[in-house]
C-alpha positions in Angstrom: -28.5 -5.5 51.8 -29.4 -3.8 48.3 -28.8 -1.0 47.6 -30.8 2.5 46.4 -29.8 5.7 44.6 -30.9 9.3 45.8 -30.5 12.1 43.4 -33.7 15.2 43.5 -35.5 13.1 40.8 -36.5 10.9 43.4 -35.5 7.4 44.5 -34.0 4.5 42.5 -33.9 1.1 43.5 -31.9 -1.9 41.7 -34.2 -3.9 39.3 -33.1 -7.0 37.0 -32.9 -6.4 33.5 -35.5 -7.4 31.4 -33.6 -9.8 29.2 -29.8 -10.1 27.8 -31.2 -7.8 24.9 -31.3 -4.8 27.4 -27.8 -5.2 29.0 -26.4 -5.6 25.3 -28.1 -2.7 24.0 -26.1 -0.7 27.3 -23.0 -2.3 26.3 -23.0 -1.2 22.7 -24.5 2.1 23.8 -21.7 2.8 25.8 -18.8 0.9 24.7 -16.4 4.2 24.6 -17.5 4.6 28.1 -16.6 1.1 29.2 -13.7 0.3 26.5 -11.7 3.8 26.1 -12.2 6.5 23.7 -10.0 4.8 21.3 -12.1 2.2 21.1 -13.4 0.2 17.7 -16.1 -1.5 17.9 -17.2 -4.5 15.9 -20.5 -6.2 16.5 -21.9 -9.9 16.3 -19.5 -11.4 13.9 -19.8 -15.1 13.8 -17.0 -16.9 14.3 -15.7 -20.9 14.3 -13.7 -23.5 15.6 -11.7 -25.3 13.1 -14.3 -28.4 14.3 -17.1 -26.2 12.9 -18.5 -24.9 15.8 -19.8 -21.3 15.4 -19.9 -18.9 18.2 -21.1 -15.3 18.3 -19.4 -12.9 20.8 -21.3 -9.7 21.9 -18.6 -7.4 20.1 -14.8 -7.6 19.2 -13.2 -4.4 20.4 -9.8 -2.9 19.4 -8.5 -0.3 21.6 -5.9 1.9 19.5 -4.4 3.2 22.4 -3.9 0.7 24.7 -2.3 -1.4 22.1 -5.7 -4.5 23.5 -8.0 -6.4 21.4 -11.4 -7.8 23.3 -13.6 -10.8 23.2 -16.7 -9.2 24.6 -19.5 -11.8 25.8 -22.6 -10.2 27.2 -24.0 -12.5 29.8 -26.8 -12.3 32.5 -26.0 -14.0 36.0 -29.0 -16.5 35.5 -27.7 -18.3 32.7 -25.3 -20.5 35.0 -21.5 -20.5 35.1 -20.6 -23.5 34.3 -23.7 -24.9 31.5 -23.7 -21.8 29.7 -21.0 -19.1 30.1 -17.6 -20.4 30.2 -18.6 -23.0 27.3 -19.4 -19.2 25.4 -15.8 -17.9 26.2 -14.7 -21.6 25.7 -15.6 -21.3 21.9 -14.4 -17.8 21.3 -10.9 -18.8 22.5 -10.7 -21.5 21.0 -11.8 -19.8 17.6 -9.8 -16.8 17.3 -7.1 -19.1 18.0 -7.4 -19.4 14.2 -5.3 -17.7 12.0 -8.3 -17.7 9.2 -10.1 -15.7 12.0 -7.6 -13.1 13.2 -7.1 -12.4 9.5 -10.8 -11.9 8.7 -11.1 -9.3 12.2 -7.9 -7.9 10.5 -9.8 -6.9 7.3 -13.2 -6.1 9.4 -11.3 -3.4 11.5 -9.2 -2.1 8.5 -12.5 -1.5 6.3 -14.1 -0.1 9.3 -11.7 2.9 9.7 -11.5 2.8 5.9 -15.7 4.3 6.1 -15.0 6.2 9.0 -13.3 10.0 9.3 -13.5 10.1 12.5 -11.1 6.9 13.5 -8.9 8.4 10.5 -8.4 11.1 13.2 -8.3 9.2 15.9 -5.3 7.2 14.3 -4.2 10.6 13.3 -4.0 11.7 17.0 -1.9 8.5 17.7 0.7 9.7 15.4 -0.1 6.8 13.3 -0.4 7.6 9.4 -3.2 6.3 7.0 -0.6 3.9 5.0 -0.1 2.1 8.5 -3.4 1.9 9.4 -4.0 -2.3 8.5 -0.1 -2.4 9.4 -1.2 -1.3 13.4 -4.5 -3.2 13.4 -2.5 -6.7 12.1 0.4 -6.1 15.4 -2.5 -5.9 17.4 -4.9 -8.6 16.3 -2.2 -10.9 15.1 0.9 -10.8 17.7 -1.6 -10.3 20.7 -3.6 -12.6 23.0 -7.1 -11.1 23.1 -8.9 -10.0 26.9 -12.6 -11.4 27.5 -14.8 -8.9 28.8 -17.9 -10.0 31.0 -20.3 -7.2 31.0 -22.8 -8.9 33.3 -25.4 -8.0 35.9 -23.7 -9.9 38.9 -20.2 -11.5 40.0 -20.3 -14.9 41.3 -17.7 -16.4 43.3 -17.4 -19.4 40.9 -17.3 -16.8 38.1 -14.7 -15.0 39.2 -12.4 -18.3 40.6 -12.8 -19.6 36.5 -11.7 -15.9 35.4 -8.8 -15.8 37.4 -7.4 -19.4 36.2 -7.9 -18.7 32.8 -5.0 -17.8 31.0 -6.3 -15.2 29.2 -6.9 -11.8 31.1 -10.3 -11.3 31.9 -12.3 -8.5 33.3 -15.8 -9.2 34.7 -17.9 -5.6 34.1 -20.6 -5.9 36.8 -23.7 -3.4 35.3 -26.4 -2.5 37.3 -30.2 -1.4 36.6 -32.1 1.0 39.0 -35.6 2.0 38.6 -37.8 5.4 39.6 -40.7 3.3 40.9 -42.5 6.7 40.4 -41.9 7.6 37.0 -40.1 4.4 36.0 -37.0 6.0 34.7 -34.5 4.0 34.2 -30.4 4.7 34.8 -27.6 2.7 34.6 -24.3 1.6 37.0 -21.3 0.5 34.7 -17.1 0.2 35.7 -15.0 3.3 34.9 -13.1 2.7 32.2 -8.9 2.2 33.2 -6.7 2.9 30.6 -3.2 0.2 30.3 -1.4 0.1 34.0 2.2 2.0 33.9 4.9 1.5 31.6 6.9 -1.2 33.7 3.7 -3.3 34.7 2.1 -2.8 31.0 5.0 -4.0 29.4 5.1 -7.6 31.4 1.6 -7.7 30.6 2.4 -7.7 27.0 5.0 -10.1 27.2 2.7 -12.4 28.6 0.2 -11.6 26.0 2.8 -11.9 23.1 3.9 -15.4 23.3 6.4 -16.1 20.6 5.7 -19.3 18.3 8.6 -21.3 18.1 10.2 -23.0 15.0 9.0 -26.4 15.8 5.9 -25.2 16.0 5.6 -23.4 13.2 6.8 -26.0 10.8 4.5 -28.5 12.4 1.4 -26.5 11.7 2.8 -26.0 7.7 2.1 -28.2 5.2 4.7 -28.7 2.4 4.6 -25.6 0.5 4.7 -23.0 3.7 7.6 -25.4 5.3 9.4 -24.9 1.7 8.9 -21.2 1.5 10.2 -21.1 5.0 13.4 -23.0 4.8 14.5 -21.2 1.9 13.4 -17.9 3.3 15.7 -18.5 6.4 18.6 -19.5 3.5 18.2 -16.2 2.7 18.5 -14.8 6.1 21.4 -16.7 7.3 23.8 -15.5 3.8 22.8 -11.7 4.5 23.2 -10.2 7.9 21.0 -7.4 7.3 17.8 -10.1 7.4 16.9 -11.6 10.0 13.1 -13.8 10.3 11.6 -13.2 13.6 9.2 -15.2 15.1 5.6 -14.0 16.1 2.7 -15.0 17.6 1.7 -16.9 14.8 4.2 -17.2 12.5 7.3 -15.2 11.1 8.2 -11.8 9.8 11.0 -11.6 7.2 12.4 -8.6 7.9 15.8 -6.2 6.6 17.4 -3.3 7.6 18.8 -0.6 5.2 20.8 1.5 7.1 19.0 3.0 10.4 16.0 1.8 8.9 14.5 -1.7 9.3 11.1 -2.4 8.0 8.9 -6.3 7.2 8.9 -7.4 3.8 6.6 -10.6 4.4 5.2 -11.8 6.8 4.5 -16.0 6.7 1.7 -17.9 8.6 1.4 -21.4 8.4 -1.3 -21.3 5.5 -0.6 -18.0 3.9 2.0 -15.5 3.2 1.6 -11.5 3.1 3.7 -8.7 1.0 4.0 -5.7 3.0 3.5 -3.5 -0.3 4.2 -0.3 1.8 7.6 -0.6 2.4 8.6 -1.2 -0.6 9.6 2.3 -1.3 13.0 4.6 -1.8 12.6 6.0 1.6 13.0 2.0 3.3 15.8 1.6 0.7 14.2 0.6 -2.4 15.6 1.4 -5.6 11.9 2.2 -7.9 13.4 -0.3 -11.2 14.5 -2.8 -8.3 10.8 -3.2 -6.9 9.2 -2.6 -10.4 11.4 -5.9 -11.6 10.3 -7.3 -8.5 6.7 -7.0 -9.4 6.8 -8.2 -12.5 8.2 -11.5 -11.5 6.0 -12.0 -8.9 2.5 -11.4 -10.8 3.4 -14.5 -12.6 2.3 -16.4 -9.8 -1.4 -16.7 -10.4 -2.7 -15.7 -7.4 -1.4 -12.4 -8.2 -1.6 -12.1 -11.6 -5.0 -10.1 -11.6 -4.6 -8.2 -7.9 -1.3 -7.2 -7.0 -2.1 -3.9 -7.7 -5.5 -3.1 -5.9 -4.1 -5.1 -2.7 -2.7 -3.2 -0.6 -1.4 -6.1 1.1 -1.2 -8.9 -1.0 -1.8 -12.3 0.2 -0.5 -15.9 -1.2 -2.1 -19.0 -0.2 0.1 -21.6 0.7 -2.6 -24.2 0.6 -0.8 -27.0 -1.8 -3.9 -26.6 -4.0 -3.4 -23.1 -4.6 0.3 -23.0 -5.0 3.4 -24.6 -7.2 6.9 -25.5 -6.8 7.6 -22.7 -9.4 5.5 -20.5 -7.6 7.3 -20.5 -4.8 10.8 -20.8 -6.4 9.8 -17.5 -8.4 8.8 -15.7 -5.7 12.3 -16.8 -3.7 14.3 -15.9 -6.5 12.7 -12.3 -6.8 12.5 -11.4 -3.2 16.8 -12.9 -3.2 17.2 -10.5 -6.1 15.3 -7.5 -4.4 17.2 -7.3 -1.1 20.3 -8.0 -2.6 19.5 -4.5 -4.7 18.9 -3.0 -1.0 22.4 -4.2 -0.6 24.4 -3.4 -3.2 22.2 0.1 -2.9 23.5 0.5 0.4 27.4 -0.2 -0.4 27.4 2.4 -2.9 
């Protein structure tokens, strides 16, 4: 039985779309009404596997308040299951699987509010200042499994048996098209937006999102420069018990606490590393001439030489092109010689 909609401009009746263009253009159109008004939205950005194979997802979406990133594929019912859409997803998974990737939607987001007053605001509202902007968008997009959104005219059953198998959440948005066959207006049926489920539910669902990596893992995925920077990093952790290296989604944050305070100094990835140039500051414990020596050392690695200051977070390839031995001994050196100022600051 299909159904109609009666309102006193007349009679509407349900009508396909005229191509995936359409439903796409009410997706985008509407993406605060479907993804929350903390919503970011990010269109067409190609992505790849590390095999090469590119992929382009309707939108990524970030959803400030919620704490959710989303995968959103656009998809009309006709274009089969099994030949066409789950290969789609498939590929997306697959590719933002990729630390390369999740770093790139990192900077995408971060220039994005960067151009934009109103998500300043909007972070504003969160209670989330601007010098922790990229610092929330990185939690998010780097410690968190993403959801696939389907925003598609119908539900199969064979659609909806992959969706619930697949480890990922997934949320199948059925849209609808009715037509005025008098005057040929057009309006659309989409989902109600649901914010996160309550506190106790939400928070297994972010466990199950935030899978930890483990050591082992890690140190398989580095190659020798990362695995060196590592174990000597952990050195450093296991001789001060006010640093500790804790495992994320996709690699480790080295962290220390001053006091009450506890803030991330790096954080490593298997390929990279990244200073978290915010905190370094009196009010996480920094002396000014402790972090000013600090600097200086480190911009004698070359990759920083030229752009440790205009970063706000700088990054260190850990590619075994890119990097030294001495590289990475100077940088171990100053960051030992830095929190032990944070120390001796703090017994004093």
């Amino acid at each position: 039985m299909t159904h109609m909609l009666i309102s006193k401009q007349g009679v509407f009746k349900k009508t396909i779309f005229a191509n995936e263009e359409e439903l796409e253009s009410v997706v985008k159109e509407n993406y605060r009404l479907l993804f929350g008004d903390y919503s970011i939205y990010i269109p067409q950005k190609t992505i790849s596997t590390s095999g090469g194979y590119s992929t382009t997802p309707e939108a990524i979406v970030l959803n400030l308040k919620d704490r959710k990133w989303y995968i959103v594929e656009v998809e009309l019912a006709n274009h089969g299951v099994w030949g066409h859409i789950v290969p789609q997803i498939t590929k997306q998974l697959v590719a933002v699987e990729r630390f390369e990737i999740r770093a790139k939607l990192v900077d995408l987001f971060t220039e994005k509010v960067k151009e934009s007053n109103e998500l300043k605001e909007k972070f504003k509202k969160l209670g989330i200042s601007e010098l922790d902007i990229r610092r929330t968008i990185e939690e998010v997009i780097m410690e968190q499994s993403p959801t696939v959104i389907v925003p598609i005219d119908y539900v199969s059953v064979d659609l909806e048996n992959w969706a619930k198998r697949l480890k990922n959440e997934v949320w199948l948005l059925e849209i609808e098209k009715y037509t005025n066959e008098q005057t040929q207006e057009v309006i659309y049926r989409i989902p109600e937006y649901i914010s996160s489920p309550p506190a106790e539910e939400g928070k297994k669902a972010e466990e199950r999102g935030r899978k930890k990596i483990s050591r082992r893992e890690f140190l398989a995925r580095c190659e020798k420069p990362a695995e060196m920077l590592f174990t000597k990093l952990e050195e450093i952790a296991k001789e001060r018990n006010y640093i500790r290296l804790e495992p994320t989604m996709l690699g480790f944050s080295f962290r220390i606490k001053a006091g009450s305070d506890e803030c991330v100094l790096l954080t490593i990835y298997p390929d990279s590393f990244y200073i978290q140039k915010l905190n370094l500051v009196q009010r996480k414990g920094f002396k000014a001439e402790a972090v000013d020596t600090f600097v200086e050392r480190i911009k004698k690695i070359s990759q920083l030489a030229e752009v440790y200051e205009r970063m706000t977070q700088p990054k260190i390839s850990l590619r075994p092109a890119d990097i030294s031995v001495d590289d990475i001994n100077t940088f171990v050196e100053a960051i030992r010689d830095l929190v032990d100022s944070v120390k001796f600051q703090r017994h004093n």
